[in-house]
N, CA, C and O atoms as a Maestro MAE file, in Angstrom:
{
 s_m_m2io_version
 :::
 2.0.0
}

f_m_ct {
 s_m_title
 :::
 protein
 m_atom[280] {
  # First column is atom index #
  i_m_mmod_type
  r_m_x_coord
  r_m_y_coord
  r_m_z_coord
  i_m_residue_number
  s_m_chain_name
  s_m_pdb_residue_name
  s_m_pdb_atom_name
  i_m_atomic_number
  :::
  1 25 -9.636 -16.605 -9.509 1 A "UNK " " N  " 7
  2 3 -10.119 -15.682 -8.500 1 A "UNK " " CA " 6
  3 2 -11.646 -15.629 -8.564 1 A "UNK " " C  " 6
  4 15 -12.367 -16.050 -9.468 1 A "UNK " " O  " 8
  5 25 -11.981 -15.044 -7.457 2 A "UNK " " N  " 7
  6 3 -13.494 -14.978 -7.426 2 A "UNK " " CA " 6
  7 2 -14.478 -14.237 -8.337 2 A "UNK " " C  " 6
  8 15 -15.536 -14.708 -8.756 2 A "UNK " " O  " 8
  9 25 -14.007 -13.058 -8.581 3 A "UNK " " N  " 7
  10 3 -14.144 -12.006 -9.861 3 A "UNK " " CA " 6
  11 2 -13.778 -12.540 -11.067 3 A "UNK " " C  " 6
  12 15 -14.016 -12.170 -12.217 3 A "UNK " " O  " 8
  13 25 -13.458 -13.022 -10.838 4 A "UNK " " N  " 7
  14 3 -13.124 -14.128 -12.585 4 A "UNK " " CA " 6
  15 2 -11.438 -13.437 -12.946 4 A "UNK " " C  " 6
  16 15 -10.914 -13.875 -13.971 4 A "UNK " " O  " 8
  17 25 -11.077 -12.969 -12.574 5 A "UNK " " N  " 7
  18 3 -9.289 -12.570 -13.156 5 A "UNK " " CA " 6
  19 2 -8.730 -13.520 -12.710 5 A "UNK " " C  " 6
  20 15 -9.208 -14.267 -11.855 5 A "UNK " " O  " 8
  21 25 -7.908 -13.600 -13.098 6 A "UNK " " N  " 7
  22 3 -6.455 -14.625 -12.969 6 A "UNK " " CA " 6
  23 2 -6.050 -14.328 -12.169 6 A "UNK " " C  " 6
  24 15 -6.523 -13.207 -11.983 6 A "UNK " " O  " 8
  25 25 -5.178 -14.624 -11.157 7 A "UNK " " N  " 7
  26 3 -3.789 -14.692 -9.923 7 A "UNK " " CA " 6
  27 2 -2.846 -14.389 -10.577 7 A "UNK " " C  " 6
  28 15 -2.454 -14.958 -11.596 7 A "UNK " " O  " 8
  29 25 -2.406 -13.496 -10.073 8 A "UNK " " N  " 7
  30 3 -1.148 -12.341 -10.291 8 A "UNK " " CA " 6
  31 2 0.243 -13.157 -9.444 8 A "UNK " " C  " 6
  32 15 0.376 -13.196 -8.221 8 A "UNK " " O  " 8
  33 25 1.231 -13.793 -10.510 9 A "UNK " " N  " 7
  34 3 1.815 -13.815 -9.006 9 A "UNK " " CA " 6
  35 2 3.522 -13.332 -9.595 9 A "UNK " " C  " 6
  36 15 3.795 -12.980 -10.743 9 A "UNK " " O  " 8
  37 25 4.263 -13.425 -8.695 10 A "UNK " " N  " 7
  38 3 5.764 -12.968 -9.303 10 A "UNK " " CA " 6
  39 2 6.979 -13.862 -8.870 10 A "UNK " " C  " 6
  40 15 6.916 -14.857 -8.148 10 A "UNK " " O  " 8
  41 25 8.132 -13.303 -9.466 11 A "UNK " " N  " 7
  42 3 9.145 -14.233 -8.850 11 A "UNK " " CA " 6
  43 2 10.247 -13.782 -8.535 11 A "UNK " " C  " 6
  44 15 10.961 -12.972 -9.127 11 A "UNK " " O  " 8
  45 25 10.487 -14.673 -6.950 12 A "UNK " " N  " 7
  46 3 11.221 -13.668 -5.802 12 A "UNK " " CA " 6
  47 2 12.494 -14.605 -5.966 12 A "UNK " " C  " 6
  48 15 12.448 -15.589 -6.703 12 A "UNK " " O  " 8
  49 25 13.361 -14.342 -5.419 13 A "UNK " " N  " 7
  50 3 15.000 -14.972 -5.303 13 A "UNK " " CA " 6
  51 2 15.333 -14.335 -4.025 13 A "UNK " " C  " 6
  52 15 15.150 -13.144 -3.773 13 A "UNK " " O  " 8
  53 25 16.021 -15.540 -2.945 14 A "UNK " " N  " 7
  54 3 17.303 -15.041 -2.211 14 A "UNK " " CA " 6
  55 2 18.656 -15.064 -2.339 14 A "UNK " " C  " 6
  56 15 19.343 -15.362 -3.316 14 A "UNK " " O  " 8
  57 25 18.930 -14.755 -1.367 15 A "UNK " " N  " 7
  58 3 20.451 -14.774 -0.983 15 A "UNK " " CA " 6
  59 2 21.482 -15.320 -1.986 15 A "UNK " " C  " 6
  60 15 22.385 -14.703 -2.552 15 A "UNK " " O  " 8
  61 25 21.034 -17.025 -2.104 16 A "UNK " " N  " 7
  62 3 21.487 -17.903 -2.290 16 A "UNK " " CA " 6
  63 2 21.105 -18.211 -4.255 16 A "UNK " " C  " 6
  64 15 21.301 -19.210 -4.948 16 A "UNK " " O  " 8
  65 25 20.675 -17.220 -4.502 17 A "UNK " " N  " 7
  66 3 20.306 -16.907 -6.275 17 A "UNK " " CA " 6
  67 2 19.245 -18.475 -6.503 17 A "UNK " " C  " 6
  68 15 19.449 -19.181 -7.490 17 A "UNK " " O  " 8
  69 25 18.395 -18.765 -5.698 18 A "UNK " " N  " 7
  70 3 17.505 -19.135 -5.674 18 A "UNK " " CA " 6
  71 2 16.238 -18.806 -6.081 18 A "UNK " " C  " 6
  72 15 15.822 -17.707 -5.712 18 A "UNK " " O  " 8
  73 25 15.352 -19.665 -6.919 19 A "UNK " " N  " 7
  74 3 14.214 -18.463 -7.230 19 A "UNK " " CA " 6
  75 2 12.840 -19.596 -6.986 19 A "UNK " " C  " 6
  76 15 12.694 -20.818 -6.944 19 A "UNK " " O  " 8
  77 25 11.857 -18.200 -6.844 20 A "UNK " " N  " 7
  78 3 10.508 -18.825 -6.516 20 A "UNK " " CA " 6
  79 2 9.198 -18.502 -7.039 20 A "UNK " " C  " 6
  80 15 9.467 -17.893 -8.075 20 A "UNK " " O  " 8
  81 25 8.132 -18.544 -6.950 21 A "UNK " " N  " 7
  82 3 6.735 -17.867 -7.087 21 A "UNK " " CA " 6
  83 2 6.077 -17.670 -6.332 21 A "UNK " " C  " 6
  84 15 5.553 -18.680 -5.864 21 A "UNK " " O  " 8
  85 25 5.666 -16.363 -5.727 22 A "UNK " " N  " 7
  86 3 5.516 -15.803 -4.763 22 A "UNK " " CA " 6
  87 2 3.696 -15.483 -5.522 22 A "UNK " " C  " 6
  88 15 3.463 -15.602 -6.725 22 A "UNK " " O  " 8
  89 25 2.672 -15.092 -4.505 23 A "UNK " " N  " 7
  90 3 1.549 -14.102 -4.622 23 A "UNK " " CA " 6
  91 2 1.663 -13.062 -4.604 23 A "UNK " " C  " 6
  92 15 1.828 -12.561 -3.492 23 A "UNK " " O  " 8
  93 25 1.640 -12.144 -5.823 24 A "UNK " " N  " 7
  94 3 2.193 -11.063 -6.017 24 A "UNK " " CA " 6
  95 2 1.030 -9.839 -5.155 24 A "UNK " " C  " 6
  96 15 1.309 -8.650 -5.309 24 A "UNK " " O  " 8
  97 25 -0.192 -10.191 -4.306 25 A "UNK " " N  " 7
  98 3 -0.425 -9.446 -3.529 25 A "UNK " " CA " 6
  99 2 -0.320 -9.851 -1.823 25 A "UNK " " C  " 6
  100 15 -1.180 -9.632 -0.970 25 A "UNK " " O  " 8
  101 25 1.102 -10.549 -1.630 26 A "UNK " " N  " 7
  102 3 1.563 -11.036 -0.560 26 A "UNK " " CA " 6
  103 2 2.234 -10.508 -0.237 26 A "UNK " " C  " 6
  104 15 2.453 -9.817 -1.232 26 A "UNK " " O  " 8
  105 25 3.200 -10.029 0.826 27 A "UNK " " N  " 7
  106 3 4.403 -9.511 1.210 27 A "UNK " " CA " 6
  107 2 5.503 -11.196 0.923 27 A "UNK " " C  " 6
  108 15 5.180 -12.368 1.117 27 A "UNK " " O  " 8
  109 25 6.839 -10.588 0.400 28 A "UNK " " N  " 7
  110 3 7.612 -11.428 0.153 28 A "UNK " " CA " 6
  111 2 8.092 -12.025 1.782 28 A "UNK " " C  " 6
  112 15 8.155 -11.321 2.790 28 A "UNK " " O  " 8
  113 25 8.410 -13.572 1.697 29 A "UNK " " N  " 7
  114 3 8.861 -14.132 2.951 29 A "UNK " " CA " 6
  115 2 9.887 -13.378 3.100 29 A "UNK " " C  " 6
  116 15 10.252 -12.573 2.244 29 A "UNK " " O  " 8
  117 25 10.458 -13.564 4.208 30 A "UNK " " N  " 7
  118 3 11.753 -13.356 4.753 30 A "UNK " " CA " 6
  119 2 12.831 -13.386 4.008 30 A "UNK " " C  " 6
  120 15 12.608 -14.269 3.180 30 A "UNK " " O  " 8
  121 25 14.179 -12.808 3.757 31 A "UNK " " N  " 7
  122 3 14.756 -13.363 3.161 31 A "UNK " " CA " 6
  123 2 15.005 -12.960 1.064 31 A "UNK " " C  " 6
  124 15 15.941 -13.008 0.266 31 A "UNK " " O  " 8
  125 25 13.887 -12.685 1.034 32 A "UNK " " N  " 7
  126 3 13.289 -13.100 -0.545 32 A "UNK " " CA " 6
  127 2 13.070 -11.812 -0.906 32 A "UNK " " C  " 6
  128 15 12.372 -11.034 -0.257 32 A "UNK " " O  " 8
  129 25 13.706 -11.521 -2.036 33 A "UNK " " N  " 7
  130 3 13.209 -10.086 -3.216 33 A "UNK " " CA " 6
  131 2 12.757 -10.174 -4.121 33 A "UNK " " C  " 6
  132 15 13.179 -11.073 -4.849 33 A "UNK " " O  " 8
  133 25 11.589 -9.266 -4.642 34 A "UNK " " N  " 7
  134 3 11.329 -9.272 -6.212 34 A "UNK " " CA " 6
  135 2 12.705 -9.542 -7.186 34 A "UNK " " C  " 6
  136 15 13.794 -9.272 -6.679 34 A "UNK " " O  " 8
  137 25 12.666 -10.040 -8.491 35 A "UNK " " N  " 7
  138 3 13.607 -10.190 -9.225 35 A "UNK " " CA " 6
  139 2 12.621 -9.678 -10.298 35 A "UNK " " C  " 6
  140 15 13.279 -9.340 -11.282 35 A "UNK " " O  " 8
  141 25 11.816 -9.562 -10.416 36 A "UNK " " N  " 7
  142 3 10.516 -8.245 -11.388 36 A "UNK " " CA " 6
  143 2 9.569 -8.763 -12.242 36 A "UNK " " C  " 6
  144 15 8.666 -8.088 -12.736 36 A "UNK " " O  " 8
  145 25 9.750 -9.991 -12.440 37 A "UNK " " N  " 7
  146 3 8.836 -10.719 -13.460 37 A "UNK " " CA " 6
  147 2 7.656 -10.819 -12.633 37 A "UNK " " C  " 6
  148 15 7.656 -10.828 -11.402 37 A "UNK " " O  " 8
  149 25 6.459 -10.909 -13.535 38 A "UNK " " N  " 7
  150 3 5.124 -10.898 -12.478 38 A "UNK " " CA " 6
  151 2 4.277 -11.258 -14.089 38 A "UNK " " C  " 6
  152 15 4.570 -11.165 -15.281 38 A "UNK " " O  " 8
  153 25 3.097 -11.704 -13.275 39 A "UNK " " N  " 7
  154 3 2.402 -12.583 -14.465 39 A "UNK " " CA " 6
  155 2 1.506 -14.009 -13.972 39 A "UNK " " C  " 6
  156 15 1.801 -14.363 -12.830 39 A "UNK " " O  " 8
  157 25 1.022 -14.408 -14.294 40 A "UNK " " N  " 7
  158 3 0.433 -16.016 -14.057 40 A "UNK " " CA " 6
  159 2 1.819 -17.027 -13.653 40 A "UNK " " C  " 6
  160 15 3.043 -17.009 -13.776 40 A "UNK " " O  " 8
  161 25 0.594 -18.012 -13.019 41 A "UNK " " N  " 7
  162 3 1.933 -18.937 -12.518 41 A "UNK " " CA " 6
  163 2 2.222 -19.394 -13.423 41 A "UNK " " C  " 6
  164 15 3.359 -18.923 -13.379 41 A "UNK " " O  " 8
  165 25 2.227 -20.038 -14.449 42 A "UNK " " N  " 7
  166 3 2.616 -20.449 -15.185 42 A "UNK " " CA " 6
  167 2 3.757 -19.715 -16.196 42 A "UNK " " C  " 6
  168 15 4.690 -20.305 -16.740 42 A "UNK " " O  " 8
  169 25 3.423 -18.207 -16.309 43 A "UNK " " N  " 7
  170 3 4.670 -17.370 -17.180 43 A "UNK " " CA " 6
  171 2 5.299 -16.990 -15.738 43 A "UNK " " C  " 6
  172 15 6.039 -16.069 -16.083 43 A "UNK " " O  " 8
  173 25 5.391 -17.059 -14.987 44 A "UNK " " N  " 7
  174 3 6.437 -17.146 -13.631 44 A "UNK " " CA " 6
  175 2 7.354 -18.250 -13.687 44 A "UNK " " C  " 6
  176 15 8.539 -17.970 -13.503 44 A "UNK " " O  " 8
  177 25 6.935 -19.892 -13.985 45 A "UNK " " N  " 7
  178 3 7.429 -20.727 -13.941 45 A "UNK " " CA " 6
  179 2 8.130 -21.058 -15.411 45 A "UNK " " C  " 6
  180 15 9.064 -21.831 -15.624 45 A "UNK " " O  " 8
  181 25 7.527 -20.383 -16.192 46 A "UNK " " N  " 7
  182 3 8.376 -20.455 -17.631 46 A "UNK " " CA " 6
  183 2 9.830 -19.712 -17.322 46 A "UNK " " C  " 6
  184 15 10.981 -20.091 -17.539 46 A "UNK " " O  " 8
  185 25 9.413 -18.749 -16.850 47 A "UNK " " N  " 7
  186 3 10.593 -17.779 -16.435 47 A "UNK " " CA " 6
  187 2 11.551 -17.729 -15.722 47 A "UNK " " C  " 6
  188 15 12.492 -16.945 -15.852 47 A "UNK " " O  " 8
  189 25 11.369 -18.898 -14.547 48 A "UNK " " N  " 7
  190 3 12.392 -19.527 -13.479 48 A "UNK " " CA " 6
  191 2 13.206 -20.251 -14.539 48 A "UNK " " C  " 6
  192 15 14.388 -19.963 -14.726 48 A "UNK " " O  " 8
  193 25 12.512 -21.281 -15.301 49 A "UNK " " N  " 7
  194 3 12.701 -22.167 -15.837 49 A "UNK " " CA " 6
  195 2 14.045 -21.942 -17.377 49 A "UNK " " C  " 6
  196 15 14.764 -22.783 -17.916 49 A "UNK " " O  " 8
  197 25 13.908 -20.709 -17.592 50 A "UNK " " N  " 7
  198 3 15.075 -20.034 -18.384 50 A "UNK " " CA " 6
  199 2 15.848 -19.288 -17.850 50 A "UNK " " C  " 6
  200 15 16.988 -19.403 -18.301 50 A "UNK " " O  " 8
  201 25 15.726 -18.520 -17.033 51 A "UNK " " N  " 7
  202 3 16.421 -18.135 -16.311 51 A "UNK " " CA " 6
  203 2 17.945 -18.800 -14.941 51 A "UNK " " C  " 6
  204 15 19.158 -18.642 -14.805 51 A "UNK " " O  " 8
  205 25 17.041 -19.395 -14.382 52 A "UNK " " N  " 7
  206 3 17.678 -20.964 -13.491 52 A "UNK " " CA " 6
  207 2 18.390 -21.675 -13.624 52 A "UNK " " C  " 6
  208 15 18.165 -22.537 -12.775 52 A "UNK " " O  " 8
  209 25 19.444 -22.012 -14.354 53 A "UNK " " N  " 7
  210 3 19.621 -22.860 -15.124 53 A "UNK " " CA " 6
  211 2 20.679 -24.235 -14.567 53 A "UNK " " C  " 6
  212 15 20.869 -25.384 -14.968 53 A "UNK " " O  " 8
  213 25 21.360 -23.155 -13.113 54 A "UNK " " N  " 7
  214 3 22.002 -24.053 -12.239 54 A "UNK " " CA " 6
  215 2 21.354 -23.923 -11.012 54 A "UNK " " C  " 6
  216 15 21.389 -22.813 -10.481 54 A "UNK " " O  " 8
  217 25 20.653 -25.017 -10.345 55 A "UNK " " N  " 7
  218 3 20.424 -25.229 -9.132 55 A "UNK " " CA " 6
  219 2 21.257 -24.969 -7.978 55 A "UNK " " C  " 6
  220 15 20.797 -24.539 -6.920 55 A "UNK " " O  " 8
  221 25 22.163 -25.159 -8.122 56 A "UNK " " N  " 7
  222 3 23.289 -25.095 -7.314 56 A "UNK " " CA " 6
  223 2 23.194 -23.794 -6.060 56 A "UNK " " C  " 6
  224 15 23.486 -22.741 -6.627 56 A "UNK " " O  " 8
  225 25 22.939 -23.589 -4.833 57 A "UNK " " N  " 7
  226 3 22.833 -22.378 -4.276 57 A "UNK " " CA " 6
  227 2 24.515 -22.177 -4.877 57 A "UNK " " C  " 6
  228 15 25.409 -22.940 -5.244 57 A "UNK " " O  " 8
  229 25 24.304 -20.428 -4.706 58 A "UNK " " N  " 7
  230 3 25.205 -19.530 -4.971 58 A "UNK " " CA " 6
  231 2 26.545 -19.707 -4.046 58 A "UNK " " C  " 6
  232 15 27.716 -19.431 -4.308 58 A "UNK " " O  " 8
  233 25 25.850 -20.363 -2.664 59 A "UNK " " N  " 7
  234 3 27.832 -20.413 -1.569 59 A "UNK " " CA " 6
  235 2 27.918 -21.609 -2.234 59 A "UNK " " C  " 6
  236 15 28.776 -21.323 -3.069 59 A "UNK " " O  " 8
  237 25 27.630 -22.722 -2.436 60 A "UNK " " N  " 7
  238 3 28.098 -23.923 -3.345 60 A "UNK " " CA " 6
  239 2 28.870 -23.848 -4.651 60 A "UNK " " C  " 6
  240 15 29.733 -24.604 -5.096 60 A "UNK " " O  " 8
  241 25 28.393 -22.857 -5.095 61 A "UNK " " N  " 7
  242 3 28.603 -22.521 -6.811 61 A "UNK " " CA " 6
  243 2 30.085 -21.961 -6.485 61 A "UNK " " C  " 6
  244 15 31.056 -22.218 -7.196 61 A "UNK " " O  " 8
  245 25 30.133 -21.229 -5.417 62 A "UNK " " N  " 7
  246 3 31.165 -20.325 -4.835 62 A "UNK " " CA " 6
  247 2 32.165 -21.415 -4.682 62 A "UNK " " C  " 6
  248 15 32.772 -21.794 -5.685 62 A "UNK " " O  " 8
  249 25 32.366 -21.889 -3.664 63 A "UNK " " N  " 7
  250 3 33.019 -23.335 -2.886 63 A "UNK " " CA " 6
  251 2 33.463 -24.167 -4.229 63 A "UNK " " C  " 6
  252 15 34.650 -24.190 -4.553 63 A "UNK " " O  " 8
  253 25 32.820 -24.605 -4.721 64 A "UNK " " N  " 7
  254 3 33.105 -25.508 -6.167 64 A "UNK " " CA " 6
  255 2 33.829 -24.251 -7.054 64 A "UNK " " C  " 6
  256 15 33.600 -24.445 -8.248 64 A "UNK " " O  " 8
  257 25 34.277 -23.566 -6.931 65 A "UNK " " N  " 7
  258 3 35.155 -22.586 -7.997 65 A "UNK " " CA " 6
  259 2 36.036 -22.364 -7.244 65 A "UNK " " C  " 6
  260 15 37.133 -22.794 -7.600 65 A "UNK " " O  " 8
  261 25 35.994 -21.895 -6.402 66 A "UNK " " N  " 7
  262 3 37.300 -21.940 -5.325 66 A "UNK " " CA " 6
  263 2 37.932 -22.848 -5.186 66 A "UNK " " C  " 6
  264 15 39.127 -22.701 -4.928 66 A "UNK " " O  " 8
  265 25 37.269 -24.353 -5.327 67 A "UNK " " N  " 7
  266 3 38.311 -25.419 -5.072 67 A "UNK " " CA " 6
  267 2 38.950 -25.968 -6.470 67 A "UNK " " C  " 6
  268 15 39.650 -26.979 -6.534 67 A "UNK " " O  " 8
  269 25 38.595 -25.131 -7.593 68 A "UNK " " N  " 7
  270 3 39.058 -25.566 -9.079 68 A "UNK " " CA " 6
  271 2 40.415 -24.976 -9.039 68 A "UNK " " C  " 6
  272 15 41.467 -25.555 -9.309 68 A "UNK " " O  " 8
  273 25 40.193 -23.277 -8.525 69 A "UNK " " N  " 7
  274 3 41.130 -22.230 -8.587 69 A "UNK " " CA " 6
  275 2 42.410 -22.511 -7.744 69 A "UNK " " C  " 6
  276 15 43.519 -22.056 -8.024 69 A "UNK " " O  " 8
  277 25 42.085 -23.436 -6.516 70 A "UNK " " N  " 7
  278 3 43.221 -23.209 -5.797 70 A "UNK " " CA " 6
  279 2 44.097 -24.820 -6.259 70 A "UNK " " C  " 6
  280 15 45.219 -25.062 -5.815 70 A "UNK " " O  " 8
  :::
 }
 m_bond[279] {
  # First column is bond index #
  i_m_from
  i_m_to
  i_m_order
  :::
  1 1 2 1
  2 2 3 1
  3 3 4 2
  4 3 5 1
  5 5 6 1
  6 6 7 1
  7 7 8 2
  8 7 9 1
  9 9 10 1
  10 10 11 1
  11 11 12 2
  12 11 13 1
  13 13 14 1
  14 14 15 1
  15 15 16 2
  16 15 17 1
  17 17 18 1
  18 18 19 1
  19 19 20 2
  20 19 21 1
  21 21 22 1
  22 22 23 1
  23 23 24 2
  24 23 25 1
  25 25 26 1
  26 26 27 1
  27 27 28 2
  28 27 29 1
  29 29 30 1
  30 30 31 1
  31 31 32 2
  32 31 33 1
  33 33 34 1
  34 34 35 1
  35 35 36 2
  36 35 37 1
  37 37 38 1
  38 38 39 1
  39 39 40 2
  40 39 41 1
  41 41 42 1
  42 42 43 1
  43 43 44 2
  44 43 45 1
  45 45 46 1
  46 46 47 1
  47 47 48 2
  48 47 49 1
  49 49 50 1
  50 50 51 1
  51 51 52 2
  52 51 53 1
  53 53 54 1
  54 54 55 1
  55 55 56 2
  56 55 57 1
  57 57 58 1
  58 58 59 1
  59 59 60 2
  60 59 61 1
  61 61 62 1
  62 62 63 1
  63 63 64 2
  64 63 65 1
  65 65 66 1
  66 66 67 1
  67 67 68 2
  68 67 69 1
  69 69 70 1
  70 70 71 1
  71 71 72 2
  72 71 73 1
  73 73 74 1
  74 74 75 1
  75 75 76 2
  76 75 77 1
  77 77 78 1
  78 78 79 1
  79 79 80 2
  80 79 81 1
  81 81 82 1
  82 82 83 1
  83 83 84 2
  84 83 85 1
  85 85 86 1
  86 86 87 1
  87 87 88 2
  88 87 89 1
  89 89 90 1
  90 90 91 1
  91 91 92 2
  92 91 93 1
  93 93 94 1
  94 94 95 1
  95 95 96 2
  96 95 97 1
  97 97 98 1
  98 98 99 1
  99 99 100 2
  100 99 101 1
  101 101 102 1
  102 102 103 1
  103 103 104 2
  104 103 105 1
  105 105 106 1
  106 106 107 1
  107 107 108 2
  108 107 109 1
  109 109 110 1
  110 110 111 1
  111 111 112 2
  112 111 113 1
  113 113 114 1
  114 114 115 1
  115 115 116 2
  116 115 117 1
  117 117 118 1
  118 118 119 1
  119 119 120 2
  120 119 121 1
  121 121 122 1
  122 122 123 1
  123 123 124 2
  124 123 125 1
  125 125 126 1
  126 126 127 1
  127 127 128 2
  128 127 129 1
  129 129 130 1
  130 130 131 1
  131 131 132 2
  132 131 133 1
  133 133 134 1
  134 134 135 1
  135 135 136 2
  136 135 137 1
  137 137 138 1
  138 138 139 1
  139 139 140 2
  140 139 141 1
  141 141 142 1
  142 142 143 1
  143 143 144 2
  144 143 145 1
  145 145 146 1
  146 146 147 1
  147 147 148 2
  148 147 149 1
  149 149 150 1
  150 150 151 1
  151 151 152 2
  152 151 153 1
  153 153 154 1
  154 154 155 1
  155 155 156 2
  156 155 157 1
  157 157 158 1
  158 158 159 1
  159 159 160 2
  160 159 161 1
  161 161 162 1
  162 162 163 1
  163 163 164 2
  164 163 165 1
  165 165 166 1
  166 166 167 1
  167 167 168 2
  168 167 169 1
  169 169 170 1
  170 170 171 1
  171 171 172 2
  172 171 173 1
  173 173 174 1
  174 174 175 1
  175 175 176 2
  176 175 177 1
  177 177 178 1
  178 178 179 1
  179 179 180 2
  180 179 181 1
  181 181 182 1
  182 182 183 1
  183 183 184 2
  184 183 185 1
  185 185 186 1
  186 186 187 1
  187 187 188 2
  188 187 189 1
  189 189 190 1
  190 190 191 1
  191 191 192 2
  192 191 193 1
  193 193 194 1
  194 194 195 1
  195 195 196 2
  196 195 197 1
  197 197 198 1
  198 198 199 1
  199 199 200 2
  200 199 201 1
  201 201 202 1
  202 202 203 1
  203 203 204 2
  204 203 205 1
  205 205 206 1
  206 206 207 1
  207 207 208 2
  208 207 209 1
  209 209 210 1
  210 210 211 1
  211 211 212 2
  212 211 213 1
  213 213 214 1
  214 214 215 1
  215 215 216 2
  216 215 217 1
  217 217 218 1
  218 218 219 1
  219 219 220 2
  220 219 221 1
  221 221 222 1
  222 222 223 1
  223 223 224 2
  224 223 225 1
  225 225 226 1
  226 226 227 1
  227 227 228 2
  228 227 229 1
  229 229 230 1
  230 230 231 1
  231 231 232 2
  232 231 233 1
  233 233 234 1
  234 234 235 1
  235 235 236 2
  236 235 237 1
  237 237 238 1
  238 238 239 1
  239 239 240 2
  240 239 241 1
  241 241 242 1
  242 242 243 1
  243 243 244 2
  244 243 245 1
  245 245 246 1
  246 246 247 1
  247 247 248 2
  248 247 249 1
  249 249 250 1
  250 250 251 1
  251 251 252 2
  252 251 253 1
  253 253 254 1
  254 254 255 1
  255 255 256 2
  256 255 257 1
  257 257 258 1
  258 258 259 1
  259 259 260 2
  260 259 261 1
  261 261 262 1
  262 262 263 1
  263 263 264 2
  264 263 265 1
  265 265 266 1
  266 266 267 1
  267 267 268 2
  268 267 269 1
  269 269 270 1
  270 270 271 1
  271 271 272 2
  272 271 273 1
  273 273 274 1
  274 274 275 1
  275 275 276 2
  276 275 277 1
  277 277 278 1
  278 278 279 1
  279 279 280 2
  :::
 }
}
């Protein structure tokens, strides 16, 4: 930043248990909620990064269990 601080930013998730890094003095896109972590991009992306662990959107994850079950 111009002031010399770091970029604040956080990480948002939709619908679909998807997650992202957002500018934490941005309004979140469409779609997208805080999930509460906030911090540098980098401890944002550490944090997807343990957290995340299946890519898979959530109706997929859904669909693929449903078709084990039936």
């Amino acid at each position: 930043m111009a002031d010399g601080r770091e970029a604040q930013f956080k990480v948002v998730v939709n619908h679909e248990e998807q997650y992202s890094v957002w500018a934490a003095d941005r309004p979140n896109p469409a779609g997208w909620t805080d999930e509460g972590t906030t911090g540098s991009k980098q401890d944002c992306v550490q944090h997807i990064e343990q957290v995340w662990t299946d890519l898979r959107p959530r109706s997929l994850r859904d669909r693929m269990a449903a078709a084990v079950d039936a």
